[in-house]
Backbone bond lengths (Angstrom), bond angles and torsions (degrees), N, CA, C in turn:
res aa  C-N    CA-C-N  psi(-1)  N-CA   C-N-CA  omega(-1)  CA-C   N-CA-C  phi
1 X - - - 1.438 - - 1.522 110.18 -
2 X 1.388 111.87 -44.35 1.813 114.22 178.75 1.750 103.21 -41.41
3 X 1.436 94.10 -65.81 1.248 100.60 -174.36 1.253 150.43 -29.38
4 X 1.363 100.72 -48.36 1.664 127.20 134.37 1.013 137.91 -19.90
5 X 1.729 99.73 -79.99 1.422 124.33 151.82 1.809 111.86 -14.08
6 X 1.523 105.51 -88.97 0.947 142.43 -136.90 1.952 115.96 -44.67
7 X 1.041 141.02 72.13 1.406 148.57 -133.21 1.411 111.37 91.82
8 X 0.979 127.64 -6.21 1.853 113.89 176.84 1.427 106.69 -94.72
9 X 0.974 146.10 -19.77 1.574 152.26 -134.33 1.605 114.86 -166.19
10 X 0.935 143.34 163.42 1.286 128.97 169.60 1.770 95.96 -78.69
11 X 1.256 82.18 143.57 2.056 96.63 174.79 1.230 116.15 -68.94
12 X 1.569 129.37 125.62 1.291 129.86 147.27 1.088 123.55 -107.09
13 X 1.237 142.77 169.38 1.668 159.54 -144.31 1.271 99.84 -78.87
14 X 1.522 129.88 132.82 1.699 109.18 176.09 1.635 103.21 -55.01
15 X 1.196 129.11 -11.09 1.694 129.37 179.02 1.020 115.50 -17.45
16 X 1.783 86.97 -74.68 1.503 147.50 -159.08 1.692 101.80 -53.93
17 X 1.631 127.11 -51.43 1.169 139.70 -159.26 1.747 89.10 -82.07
18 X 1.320 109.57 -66.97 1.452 104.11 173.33 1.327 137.92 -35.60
19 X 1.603 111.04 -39.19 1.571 124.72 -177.41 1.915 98.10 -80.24
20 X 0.936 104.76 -12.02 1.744 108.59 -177.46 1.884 101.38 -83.57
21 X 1.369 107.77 -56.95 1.311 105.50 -172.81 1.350 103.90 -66.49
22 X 1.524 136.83 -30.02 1.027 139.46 -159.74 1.541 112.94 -79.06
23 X 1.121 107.35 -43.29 1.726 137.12 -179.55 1.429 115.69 -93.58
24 X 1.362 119.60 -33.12 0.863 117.78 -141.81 1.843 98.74 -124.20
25 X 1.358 128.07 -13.49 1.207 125.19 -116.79 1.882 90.88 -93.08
26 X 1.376 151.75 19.05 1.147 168.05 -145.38 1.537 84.40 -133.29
27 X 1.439 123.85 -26.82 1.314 108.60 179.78 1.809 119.09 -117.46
28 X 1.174 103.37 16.52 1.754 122.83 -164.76 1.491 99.03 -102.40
29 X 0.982 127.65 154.44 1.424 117.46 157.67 1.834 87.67 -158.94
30 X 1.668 94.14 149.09 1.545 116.08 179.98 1.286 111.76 -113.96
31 X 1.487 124.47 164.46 1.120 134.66 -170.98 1.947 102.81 -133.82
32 X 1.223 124.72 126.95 1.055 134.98 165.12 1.603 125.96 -123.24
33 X 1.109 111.44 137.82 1.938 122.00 167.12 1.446 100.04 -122.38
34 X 1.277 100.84 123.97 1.827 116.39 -171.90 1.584 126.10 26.42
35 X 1.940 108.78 46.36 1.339 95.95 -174.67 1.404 126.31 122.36
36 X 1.691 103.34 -31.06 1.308 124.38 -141.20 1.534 84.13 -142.35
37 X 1.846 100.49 112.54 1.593 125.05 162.02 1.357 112.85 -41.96
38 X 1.673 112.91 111.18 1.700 108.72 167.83 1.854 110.77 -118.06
39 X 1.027 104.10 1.61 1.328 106.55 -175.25 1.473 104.99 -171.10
40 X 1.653 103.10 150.15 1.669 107.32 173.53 1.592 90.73 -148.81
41 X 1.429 95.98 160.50 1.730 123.94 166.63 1.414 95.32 -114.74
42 X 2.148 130.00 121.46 1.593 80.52 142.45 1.969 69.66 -115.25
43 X 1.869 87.05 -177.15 1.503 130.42 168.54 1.387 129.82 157.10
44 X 1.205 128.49 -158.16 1.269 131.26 -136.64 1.307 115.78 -145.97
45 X 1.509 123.74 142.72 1.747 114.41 154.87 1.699 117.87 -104.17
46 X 1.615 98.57 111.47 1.583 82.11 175.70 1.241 162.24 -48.96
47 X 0.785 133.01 66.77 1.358 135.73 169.46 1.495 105.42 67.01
48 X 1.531 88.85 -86.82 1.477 111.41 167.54 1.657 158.52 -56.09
49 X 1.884 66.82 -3.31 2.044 94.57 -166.85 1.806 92.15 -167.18
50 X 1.656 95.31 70.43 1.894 103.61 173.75 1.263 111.96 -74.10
51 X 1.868 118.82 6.37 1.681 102.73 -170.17 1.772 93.08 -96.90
52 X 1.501 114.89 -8.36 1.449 114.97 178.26 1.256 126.56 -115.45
53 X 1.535 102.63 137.18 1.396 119.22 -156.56 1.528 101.95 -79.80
54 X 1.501 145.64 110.46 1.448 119.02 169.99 1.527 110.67 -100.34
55 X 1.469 99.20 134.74 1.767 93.67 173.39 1.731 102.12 -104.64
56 X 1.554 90.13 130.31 1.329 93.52 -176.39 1.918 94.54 -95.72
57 X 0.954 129.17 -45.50 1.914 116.19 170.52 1.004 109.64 -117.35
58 X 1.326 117.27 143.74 1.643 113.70 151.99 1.290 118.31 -102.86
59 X 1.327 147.02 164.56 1.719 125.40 158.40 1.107 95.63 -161.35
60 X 1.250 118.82 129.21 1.462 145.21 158.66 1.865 120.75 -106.68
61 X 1.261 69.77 129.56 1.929 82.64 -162.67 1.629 96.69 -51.64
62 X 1.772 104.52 132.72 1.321 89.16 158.78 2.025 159.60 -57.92
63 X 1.526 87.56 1.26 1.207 104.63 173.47 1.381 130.90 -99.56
64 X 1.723 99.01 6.03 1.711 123.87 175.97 1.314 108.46 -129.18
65 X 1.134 124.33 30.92 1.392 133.44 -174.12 1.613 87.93 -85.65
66 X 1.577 95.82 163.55 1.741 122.54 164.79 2.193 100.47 46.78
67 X 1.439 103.93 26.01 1.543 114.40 177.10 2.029 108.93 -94.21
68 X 1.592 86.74 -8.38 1.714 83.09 -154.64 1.470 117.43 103.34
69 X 1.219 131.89 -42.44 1.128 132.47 -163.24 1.933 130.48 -50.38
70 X 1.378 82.92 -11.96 1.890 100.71 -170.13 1.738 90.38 -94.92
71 X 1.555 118.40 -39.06 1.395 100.66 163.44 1.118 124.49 -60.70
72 X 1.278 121.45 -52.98 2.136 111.40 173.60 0.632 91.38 -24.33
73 X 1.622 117.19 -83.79 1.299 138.91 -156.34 1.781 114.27 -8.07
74 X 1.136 99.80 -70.43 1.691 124.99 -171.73 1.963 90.41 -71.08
75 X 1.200 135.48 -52.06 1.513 139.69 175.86 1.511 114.00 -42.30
76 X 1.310 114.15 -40.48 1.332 132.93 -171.31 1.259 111.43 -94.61
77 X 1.554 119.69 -4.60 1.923 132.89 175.59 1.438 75.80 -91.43
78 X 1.368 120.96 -78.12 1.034 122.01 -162.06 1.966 124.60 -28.13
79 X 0.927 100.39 -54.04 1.464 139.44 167.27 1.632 93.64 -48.20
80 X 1.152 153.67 -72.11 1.304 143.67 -103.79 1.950 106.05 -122.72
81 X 0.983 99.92 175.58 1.452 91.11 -174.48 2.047 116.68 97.50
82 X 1.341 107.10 169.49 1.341 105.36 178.99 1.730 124.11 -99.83
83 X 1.311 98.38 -4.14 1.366 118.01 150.12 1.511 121.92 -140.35
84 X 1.436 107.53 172.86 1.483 119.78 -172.03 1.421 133.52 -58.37
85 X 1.110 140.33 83.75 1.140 125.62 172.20 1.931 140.07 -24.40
86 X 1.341 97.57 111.96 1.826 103.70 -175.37 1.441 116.54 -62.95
87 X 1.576 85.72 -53.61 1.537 110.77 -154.90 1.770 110.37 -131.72
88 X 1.275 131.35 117.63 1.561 104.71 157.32 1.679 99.95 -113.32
89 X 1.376 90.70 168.63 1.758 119.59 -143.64 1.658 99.42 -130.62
90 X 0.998 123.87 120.92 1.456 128.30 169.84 1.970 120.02 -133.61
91 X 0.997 119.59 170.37 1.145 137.41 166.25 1.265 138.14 -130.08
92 X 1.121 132.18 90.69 1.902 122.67 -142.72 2.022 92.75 -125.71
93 X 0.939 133.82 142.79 1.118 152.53 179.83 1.570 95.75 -54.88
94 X 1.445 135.42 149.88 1.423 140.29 -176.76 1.322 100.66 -64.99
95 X 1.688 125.42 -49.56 1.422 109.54 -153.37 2.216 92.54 -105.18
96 X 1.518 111.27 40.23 1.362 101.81 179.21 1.520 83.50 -91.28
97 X 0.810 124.62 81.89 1.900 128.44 159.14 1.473 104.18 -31.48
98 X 1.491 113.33 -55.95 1.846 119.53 -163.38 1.524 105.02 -64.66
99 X 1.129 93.69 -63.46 1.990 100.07 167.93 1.220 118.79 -30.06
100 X 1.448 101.35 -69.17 1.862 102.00 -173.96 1.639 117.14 -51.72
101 X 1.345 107.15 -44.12 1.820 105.51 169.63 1.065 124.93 -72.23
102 X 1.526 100.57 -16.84 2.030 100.56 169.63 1.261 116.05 -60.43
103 X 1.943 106.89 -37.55 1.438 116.64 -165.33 1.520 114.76 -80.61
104 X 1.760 105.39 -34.89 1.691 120.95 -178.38 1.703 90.45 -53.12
105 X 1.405 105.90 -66.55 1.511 115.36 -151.20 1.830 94.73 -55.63
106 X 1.309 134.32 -32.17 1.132 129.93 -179.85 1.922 116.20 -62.60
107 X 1.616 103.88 -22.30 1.629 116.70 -164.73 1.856 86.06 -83.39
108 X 1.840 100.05 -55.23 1.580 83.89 176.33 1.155 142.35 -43.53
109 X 1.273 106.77 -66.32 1.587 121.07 146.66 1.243 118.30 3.67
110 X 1.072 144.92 -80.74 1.487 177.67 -137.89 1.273 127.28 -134.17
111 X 1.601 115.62 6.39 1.076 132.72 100.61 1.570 71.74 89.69
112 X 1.227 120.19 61.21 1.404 120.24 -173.00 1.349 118.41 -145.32
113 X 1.312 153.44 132.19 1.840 129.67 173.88 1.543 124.55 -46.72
114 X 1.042 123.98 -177.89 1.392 137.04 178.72 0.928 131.45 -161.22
115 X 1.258 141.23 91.94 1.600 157.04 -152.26 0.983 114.60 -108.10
116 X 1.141 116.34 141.19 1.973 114.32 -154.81 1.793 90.76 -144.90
117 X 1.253 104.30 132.02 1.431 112.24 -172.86 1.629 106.34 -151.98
118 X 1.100 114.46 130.15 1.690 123.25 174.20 1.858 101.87 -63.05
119 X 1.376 102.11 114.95 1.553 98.17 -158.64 1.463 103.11 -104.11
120 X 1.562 117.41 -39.76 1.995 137.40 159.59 1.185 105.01 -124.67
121 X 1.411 102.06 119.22 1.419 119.91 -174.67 1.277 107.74 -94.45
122 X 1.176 117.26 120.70 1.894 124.62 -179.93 1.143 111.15 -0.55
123 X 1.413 120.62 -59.53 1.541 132.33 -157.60 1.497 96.82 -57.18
124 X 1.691 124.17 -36.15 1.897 100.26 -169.29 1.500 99.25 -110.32
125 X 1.209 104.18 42.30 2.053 106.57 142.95 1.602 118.33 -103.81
126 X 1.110 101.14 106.96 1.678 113.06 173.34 1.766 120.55 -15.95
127 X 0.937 136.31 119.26 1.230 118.64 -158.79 1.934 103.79 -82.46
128 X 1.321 115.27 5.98 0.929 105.00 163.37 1.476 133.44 -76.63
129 X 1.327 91.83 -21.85 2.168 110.84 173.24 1.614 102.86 -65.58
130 X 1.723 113.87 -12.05 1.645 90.62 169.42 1.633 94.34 97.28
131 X 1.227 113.28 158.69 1.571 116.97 -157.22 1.721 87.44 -72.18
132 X 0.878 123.78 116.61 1.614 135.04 -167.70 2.176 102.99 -119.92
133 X 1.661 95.76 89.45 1.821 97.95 178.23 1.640 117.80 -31.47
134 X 1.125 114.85 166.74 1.281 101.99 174.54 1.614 112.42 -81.79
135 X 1.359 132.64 -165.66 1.461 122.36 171.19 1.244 120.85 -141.44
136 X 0.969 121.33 141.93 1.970 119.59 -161.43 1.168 103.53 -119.17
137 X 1.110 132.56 141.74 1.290 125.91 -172.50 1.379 97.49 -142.03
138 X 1.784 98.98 142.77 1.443 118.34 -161.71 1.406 91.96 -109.63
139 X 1.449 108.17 135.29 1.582 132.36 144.48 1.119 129.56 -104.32
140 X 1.859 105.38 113.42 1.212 95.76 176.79 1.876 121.05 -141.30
141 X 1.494 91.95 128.60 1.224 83.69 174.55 2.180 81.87 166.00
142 X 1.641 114.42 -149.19 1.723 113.34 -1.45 1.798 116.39 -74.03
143 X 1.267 100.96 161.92 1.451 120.95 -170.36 1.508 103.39 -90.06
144 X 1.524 106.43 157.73 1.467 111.95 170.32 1.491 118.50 75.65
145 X 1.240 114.12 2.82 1.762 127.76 -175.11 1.349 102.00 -92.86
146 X 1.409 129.83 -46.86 1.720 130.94 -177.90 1.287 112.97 -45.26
């Protein structure tokens, strides 16, 4: 999974990926071609807000890109869990262009709104993480009402 990861997304600790599937894994979903990892979701439902799905990464191997597969991807979050999903919740960097249409095209889809709001504004990333964009995070839904 790092591997994958590793230049597509900002990097986390293999820990980090582990404590997700481990904790988390009702909210992960993987992608395989014969065996062989081409895509992952992980994330979470908050605590505080279990009707929304948040994806904290997506990654689709670059050699399955522009296939569709990052939409399942997000269809199959949607999908997963022991109850229904309302809302999913993301955070994508301002200039992730690919992200943001992954997420729009997911609101179309589903035939749902999408609200886009500056959620961490540049200024509270440590300046040691390196000029770090700010991040907007899209809400969209609720789902399943159309």
């Amino acid at each position: 999974m790092w591997e994958l990861a590793r230049g597509a997304v900002d990097e986390n600790s293999p820990y980090a990926y582990l404590m997700m599937c481990e904790y988390f894994a009702d909210a992960c979903v993987v992608a395989e071609d014969e065996g062989r990892l081409v895509g992952f979701v992980t994330g979470f439902r908050p605590p505080a807000d279990p009707d929304t799905h948040f994806v904290w990464q997506i990654v689709v191997d670059p050699a399955t890109r522009g296939t569709g597969l990052g939409g399942q991807l997000l269809d199959a979050c949607a999908a997963s869990g022991p109850r229904p999903v309302r809302w999913l919740e993301a955070t994508v960097t301002a200039d992730n262009e690919a992200s943001s249409a992954l997420f729009r095209a997911f609101a179309r889809r589903h035939d749902a709104p999408c609200a886009e709001e500056t959620a961490f504004p540049r200024e509270l990333f440590p300046p040691a993480a390196g000029a770090h964009e700010s991040e907007i995070r899209f809400r969209i839904g609720p789902l399943g009402t159309r």
